[in-house]
KEVO-132958 format. One record per residue (C-alpha): residue number from 1; residue in one letter; x, y, z. Coordinates in nm, 4 decimals, padded with zeros to 6 digits. Layout:
<pts>
(NUM, 'a', (X, Y, Z)) ...
</pts>
This chain:
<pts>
(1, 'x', (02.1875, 00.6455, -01.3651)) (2, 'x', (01.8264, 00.6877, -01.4778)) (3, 'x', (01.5755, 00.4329, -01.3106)) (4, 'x', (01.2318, 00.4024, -01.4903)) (5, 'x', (00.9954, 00.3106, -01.2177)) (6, 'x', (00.6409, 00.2030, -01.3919)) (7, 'x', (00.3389, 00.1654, -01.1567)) (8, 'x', (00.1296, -00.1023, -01.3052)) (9, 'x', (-00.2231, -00.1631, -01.3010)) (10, 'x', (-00.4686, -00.4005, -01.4710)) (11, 'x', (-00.5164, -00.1707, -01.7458)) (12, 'x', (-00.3001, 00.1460, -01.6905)) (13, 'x', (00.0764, 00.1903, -01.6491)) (14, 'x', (00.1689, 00.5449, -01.4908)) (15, 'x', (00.5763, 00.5560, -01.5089)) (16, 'x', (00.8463, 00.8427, -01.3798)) (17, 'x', (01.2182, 00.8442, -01.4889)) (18, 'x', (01.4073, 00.9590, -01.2341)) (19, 'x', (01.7844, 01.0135, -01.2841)) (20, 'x', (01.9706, 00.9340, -00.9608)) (21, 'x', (02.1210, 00.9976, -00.7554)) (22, 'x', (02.0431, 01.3409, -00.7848)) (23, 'x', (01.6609, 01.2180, -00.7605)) (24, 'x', (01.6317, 01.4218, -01.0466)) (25, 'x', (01.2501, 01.3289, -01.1965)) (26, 'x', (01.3241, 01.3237, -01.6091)) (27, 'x', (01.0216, 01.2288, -01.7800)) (28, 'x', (00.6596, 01.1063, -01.6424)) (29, 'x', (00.3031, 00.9526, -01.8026)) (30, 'x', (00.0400, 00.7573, -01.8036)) (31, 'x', (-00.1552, 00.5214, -02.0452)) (32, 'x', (-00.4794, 00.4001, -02.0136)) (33, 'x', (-00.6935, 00.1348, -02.1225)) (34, 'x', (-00.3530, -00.0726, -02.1671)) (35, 'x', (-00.4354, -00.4229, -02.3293)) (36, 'x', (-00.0304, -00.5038, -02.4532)) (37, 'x', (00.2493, -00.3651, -02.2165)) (38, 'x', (00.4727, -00.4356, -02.5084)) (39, 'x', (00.3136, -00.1153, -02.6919)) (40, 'x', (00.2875, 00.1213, -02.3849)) (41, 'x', (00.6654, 00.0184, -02.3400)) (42, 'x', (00.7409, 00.1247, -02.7035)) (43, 'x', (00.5937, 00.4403, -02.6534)) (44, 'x', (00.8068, 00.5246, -02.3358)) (45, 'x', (01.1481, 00.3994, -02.5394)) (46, 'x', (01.0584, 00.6114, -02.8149)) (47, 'x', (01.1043, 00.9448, -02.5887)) (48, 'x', (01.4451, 01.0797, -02.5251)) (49, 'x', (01.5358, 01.0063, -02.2200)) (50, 'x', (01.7934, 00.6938, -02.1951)) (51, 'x', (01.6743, 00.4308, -01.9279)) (52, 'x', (01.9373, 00.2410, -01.7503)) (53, 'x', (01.7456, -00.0004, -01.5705)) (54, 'x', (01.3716, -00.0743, -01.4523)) (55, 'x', (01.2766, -00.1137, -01.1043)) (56, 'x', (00.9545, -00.2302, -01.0309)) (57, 'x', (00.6998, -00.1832, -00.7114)) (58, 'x', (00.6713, -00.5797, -00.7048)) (59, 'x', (00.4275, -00.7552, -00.4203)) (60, 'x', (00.4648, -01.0493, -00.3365)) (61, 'x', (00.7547, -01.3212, -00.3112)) (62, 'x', (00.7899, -01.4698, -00.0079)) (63, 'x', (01.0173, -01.5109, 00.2975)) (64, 'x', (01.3223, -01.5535, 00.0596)) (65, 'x', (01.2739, -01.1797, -00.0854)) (66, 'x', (01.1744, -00.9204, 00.1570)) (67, 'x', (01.3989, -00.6923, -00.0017)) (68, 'x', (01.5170, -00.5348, -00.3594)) (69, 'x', (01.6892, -00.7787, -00.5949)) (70, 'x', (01.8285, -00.8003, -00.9536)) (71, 'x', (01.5227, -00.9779, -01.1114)) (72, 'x', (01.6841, -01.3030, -01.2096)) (73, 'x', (01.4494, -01.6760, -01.2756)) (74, 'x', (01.4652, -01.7426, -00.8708)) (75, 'x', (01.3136, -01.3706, -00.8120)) (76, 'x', (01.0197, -01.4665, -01.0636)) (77, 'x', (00.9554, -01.8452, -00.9275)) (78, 'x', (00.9114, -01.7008, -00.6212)) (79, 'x', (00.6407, -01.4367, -00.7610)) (80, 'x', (00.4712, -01.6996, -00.9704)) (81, 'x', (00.4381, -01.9282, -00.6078)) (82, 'x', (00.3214, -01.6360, -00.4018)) (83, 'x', (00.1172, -01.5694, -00.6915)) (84, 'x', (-00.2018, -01.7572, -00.5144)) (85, 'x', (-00.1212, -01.5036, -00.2420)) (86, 'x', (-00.1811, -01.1664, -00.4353)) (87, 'x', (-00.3176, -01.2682, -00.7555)) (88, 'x', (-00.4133, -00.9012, -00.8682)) (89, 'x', (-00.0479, -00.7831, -00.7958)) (90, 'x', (00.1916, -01.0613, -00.9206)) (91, 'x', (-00.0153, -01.1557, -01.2476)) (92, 'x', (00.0376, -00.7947, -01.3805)) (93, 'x', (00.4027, -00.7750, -01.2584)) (94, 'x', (00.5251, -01.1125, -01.3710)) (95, 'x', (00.3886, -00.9822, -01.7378)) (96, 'x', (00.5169, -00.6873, -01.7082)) (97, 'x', (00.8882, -00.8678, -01.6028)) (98, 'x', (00.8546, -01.0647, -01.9581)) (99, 'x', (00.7596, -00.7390, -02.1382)) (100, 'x', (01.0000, -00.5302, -02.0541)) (101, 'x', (01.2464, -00.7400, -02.0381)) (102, 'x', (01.2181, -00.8718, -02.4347)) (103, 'x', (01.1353, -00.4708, -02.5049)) (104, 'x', (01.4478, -00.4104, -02.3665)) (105, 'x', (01.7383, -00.6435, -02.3779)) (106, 'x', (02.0255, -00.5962, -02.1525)) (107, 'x', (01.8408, -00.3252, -01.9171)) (108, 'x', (01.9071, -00.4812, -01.5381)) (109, 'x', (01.5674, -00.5256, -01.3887)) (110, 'x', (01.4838, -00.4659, -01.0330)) (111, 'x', (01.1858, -00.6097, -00.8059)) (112, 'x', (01.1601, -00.3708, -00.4960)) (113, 'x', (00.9287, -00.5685, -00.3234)) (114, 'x', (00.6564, -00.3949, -00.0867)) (115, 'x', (00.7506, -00.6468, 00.1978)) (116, 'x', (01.0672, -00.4989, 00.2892)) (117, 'x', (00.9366, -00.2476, 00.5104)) (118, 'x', (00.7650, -00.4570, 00.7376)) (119, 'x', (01.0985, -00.7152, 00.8018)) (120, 'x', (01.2123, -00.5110, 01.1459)) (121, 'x', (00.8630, -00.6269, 01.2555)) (122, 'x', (00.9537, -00.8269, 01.5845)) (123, 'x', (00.8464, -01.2532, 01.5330)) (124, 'x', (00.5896, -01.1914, 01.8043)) (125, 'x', (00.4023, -00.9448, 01.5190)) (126, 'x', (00.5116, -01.1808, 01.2156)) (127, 'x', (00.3175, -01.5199, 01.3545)) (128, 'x', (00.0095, -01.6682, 01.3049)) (129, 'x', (-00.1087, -01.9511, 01.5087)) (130, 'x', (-00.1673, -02.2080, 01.2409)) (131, 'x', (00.0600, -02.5325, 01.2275)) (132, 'x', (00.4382, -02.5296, 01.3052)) (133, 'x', (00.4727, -02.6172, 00.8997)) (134, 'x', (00.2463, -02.3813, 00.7498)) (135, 'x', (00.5137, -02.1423, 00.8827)) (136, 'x', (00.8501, -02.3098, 00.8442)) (137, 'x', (00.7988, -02.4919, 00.5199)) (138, 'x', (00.5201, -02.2580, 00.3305)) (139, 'x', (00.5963, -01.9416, 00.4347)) (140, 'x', (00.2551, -01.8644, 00.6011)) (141, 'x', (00.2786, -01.5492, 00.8425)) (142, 'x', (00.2238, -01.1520, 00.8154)) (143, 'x', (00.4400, -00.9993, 00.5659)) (144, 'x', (00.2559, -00.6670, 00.5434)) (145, 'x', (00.2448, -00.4690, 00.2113)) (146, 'x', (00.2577, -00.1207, 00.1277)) (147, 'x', (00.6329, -00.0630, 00.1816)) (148, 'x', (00.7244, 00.1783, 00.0113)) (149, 'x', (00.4786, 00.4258, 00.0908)) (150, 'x', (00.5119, 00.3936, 00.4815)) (151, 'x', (00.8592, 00.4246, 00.4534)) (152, 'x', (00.8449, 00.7458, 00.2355)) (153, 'x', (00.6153, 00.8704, 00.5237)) (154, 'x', (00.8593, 00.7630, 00.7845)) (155, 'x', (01.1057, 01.0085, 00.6514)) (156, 'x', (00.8865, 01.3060, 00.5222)) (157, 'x', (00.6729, 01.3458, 00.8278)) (158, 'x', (00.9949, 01.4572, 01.0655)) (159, 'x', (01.1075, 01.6933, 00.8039)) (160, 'x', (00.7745, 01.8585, 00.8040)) (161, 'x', (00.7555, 01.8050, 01.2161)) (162, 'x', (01.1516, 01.9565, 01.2265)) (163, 'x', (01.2473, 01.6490, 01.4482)) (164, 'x', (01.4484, 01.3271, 01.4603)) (165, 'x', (01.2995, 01.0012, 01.3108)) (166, 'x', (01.4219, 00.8495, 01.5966)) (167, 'x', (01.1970, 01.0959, 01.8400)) (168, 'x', (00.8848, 00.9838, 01.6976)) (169, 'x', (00.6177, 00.6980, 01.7778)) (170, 'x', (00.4307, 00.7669, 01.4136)) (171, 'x', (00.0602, 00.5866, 01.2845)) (172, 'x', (00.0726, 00.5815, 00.8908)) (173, 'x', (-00.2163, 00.5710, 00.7071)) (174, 'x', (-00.1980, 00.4841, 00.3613)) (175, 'x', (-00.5579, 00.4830, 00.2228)) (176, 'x', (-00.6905, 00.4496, -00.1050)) (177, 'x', (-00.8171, 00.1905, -00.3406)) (178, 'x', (-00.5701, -00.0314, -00.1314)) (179, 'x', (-00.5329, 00.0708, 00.2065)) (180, 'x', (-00.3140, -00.0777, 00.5224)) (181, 'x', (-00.2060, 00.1451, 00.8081)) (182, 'x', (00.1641, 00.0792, 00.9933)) (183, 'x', (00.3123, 00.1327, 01.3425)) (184, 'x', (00.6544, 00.3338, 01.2886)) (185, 'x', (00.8317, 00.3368, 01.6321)) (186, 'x', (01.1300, 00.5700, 01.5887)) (187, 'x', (01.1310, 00.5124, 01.2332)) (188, 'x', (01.0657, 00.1347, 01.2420)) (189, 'x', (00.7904, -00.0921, 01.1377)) (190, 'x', (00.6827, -00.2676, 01.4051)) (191, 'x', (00.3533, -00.3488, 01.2789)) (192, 'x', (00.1083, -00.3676, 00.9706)) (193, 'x', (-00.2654, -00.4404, 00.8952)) (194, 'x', (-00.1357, -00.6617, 00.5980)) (195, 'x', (-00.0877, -00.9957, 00.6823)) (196, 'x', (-00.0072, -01.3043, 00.4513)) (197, 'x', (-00.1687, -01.1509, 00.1283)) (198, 'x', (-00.2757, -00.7517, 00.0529)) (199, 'x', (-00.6238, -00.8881, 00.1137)) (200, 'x', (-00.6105, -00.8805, 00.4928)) (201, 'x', (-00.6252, -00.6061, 00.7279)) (202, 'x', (-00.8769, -00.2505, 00.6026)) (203, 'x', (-01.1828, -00.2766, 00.3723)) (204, 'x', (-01.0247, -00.2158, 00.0188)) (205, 'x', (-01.2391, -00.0815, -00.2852)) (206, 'x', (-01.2769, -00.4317, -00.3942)) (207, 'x', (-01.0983, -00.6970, -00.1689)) (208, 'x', (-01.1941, -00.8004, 00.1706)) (209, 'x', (-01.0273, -00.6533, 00.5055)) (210, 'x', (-00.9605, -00.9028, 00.7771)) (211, 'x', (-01.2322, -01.1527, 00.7582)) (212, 'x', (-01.3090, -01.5004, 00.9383)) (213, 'x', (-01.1403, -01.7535, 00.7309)) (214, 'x', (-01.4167, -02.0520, 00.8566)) (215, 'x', (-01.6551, -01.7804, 00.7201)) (216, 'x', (-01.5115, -01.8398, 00.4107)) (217, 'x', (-01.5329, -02.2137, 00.4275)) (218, 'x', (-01.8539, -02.2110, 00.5316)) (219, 'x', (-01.9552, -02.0358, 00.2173)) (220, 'x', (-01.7822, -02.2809, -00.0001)) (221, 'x', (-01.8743, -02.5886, 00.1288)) (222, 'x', (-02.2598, -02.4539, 00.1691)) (223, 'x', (-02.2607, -02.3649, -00.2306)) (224, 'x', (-02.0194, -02.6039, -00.3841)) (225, 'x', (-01.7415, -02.2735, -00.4799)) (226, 'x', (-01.4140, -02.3695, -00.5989)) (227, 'x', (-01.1085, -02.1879, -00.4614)) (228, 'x', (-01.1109, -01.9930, -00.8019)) (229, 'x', (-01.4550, -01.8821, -00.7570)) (230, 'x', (-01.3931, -01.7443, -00.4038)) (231, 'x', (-01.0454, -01.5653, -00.5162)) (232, 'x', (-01.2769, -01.3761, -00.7454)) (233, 'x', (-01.5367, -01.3223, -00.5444)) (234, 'x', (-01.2990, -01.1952, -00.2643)) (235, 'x', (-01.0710, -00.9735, -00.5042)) (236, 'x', (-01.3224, -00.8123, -00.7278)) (237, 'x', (-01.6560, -00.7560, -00.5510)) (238, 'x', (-01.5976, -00.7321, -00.1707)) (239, 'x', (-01.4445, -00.4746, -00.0176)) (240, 'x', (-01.5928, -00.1566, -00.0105)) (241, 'x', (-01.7330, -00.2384, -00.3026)) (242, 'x', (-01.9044, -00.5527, -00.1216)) (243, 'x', (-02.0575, -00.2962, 00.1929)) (244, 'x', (-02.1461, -00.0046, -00.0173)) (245, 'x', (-02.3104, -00.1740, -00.3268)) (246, 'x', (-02.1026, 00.0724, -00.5193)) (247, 'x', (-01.9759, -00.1129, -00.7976)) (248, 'x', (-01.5733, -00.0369, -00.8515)) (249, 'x', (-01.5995, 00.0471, -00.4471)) (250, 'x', (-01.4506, 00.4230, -00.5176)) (251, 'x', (-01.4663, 00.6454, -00.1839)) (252, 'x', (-01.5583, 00.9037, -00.3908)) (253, 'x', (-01.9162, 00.7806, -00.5841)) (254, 'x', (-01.9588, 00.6299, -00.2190)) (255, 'x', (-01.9415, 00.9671, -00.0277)) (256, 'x', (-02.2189, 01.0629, -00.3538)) (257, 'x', (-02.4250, 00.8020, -00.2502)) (258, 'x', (-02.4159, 00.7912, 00.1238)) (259, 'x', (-02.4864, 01.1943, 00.0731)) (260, 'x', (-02.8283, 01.0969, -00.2170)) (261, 'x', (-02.9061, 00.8685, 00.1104)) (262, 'x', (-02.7993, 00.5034, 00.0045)) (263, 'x', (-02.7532, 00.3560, 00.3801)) (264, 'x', (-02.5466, 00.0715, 00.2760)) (265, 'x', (-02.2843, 00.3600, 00.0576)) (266, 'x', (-02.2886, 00.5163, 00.4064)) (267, 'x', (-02.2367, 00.1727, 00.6538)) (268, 'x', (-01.9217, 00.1350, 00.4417)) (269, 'x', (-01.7784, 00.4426, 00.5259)) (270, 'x', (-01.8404, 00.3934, 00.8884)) (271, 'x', (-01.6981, 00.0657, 00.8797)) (272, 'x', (-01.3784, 00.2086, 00.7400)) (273, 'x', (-01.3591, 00.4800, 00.9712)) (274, 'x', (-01.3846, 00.2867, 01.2474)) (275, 'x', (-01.1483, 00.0121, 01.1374)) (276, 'x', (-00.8944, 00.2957, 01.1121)) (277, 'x', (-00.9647, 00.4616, 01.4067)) (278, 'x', (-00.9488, 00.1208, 01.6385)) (279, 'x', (-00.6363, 00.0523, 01.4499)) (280, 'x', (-00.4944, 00.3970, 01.5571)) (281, 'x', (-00.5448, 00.3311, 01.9178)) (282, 'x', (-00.4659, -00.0519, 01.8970)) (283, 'x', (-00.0801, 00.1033, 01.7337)) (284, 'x', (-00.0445, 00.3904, 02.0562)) (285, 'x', (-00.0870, 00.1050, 02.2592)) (286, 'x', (00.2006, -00.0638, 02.0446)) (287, 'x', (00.4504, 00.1775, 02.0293)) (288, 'x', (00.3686, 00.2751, 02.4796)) (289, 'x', (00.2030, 00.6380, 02.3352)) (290, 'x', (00.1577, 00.8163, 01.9563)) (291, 'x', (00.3017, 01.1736, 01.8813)) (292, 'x', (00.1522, 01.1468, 01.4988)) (293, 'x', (-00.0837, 01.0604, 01.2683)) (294, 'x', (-00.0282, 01.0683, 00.9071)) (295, 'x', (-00.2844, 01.0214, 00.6397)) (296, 'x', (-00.1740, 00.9592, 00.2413)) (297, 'x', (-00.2651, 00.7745, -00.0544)) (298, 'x', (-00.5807, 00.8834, -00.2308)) (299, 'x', (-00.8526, 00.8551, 00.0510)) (300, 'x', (-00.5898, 00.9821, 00.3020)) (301, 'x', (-00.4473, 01.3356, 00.1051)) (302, 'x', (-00.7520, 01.4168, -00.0400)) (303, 'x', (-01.0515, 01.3152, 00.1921)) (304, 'x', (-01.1309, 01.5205, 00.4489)) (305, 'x', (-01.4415, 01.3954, 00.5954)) (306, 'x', (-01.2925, 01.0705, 00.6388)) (307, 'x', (-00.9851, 01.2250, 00.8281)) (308, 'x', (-01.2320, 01.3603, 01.0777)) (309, 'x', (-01.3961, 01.0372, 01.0855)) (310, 'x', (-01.1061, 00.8578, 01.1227)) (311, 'x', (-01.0154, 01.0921, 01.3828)) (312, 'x', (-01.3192, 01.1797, 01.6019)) (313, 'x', (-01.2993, 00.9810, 01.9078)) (314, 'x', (-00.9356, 00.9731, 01.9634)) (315, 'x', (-00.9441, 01.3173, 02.1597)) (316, 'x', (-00.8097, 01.0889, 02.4868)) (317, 'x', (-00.5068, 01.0309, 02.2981)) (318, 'x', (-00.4233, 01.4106, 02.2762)) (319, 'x', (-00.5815, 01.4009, 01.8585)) (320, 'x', (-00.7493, 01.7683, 01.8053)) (321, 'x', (-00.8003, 01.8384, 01.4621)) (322, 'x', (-00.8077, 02.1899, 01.2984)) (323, 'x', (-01.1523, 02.1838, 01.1240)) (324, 'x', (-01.0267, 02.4866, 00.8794)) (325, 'x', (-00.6765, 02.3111, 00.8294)) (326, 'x', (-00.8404, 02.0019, 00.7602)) (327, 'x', (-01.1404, 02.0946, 00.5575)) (328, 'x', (-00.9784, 02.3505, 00.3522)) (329, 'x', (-00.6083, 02.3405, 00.3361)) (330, 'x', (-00.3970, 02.1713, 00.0196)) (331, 'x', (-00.0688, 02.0204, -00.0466)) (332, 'x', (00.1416, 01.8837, 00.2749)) (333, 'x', (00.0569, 02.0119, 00.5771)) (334, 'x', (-00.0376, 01.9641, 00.9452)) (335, 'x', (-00.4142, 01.9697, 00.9941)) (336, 'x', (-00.3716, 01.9696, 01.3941)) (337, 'x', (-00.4084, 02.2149, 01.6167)) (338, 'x', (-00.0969, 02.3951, 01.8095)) (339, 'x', (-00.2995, 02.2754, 02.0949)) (340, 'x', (-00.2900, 01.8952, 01.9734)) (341, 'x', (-00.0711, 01.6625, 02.1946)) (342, 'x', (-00.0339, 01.4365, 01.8984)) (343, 'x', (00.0431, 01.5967, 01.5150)) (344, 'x', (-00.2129, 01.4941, 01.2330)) (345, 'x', (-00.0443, 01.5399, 00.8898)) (346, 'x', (-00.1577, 01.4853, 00.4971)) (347, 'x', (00.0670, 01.4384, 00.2495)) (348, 'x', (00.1283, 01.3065, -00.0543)) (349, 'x', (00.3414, 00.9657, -00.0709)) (350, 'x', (00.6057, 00.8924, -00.3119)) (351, 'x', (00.6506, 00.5481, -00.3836)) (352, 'x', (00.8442, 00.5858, -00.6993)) (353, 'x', (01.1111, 00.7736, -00.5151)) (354, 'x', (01.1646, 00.4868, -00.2445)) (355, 'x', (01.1855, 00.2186, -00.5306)) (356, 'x', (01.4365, 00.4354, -00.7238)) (357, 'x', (01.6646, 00.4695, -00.4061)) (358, 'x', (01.6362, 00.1044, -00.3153)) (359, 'x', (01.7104, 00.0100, -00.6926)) (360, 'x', (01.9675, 00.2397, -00.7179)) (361, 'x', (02.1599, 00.1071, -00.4032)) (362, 'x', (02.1263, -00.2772, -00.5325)) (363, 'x', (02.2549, -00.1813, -00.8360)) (364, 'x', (02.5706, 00.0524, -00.7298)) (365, 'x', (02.6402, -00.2619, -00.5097)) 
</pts>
């Protein structure tokens, strides 16, 4: 069976074809500056490699789907009332839903939705204390996002440690343009910096981390904001975006201008740094003790003065880094030393491959 997988963004679509469930990668690309899905999708069907069905990364759809389903009308109601929750996320997947499905007729859909992950998370880790019916009759608690990547990184990091998933008390940290870090206990989530919406939890290039929601009100009711005005201001220009005054909120121009000696480019990376680190201890303290870190996603693999960051401080829990390892060292790898009590790793994740097995699974009933 060959799964197209696309990995959707406002204006780009990146896709892989893997045929499974050999997990045999056929065909790969990426379009930019995407204004009709319908086109980019033409383009992929004109290549030729036959696609079987279409799973997609989807966000957001509630307490009914914290898993992988045949998309069918109940699987996109539910998007379109979460969509409030994660706007950026379930606009662009609900269109691309419609697209591909009238591009091509009679291909099963899939949603593997990033929630599924996070539903071993005990209820104690799941509630917020808000009204009894804000939980039971809206669906209001901490779903936590990300899925796929911490669970890819559940199952690579004891193959590169030669040990048991079920040996391990493991901190993933999946940073990039959207970050969230996750508590694995023997190969379980047992907790998540996502809450509710992908919004919560780490500074993100251009969405708010955890933030006080009176804060919020404050704001509105002091200039007059609709809730539309604060979704956007919230979702496009906070962040690190918001901190840094780095428009787009890229780690990478804000390293350039926190080294040219911009002092708000450089407070945002020490505010990210030490959200991650405090999260890192908060998670040992979790899971009673930590025997590895793992750092992915774009920040994570490829930035190594934010690992050290992220990292310096946490000697008492047995961390050591291996400045040369760490600094200098490519592909997946452990950037410890031998001497480290707990293992620091960077890798890179594989999301596509986690929604290809999940679809594939659904779909072989």
């Amino acid at each position: 069976m060959n799964i197209l997988i696309p990995n959707l963004g406002s204006t780009s679509l990146k896709y892989q074809i893997l045929a499974m469930p050999e997990e045999k990668p056929l065909a790969k690309g990426r379009f930019e500056r995407v204004t009709d899905y319908r086109t980019a999708i033409g383009e992929i069907r004109s290549g030729n490699t036959q696609v079987d069905a279409v799973a997609f990364k989807a966000a957001h759809a509630g307490p009914r789907y914290c898993g992988t389903y045949v998309i069918d009308d109940g699987v996109e109601q539910a998007m379109a009332q979460f969509l409030l929750a994660a706007p950026l996320h379930n606009a662009i997947y609900l269109e691309a839903i419609r697209a591909f499905r009238e591009a091509m007729p009679g291909v099963p859909l899939v949603a593997a939705f990033e929630t599924e992950f996070h539903r071993t998370k005990p209820e104690y880790a799941r509630c917020y204390g808000v009204p009894s019916d804000w939980r039971e009759e809206h669906g209001v608690e901490k779903y936590g996002f990300h899925g796929a990547s911490h669970e890819f990184v559940s199952q690579r990091v004891p193959e590169m440690l030669g040990c048991a998933r079920e040996d391990l008390r493991l901190v993933s940290c999946h940073l990039g343009g959207s970050s969230s870090i996750c508590a694995i206990d023997r190969g379980v989530s047992i907790d998540t910096t996502m809450g509710f919406s992908p919004q919560s939890g780490l500074e993100n290039a251009t969405r708010h981390g955890d933030l006080d929601v009176f804060a919020v009100l404050y704001m509105m009711d002091r200039n007059g904001w609709s809730t539309e005005e604060v979704r956007g201001q919230l979702s496009r220009t906070s962040g690190l975006a918001g901190l840094s005054g780095v428009p787009g909120g890229d780690v990478r121009d804000i390293t350039e201008a926190a080294r040219a000696g911009v002092r708000s480019a450089a407070l945002a990376l020490e505010v990210f740094a030490y959200q991650v680190k405090k999260t890192i201890g908060a998670y040992a303290a979790a899971m009673g003790g930590l025997d590895a870190i793992a750092f992915t996603g774009g920040i994570g693999e490829n930035s190594a003065p934010l690992r050290f960051a992220c990292c310096r401080g946490l000697e008492f829990l047995g961390v050591e880094l291996d400045a040369e390892l760490n600094d200098n060292g490519s592909g997946d790898r452990v950037i410890s030393t031998g001497r480290s009590k707990v293992k620091v790793l960077a890798l890179a994740t594989n999301e596509e491959l986690i929604v290809a097995r999940r679809a594939y699974r659904v779909l072989k009933g």
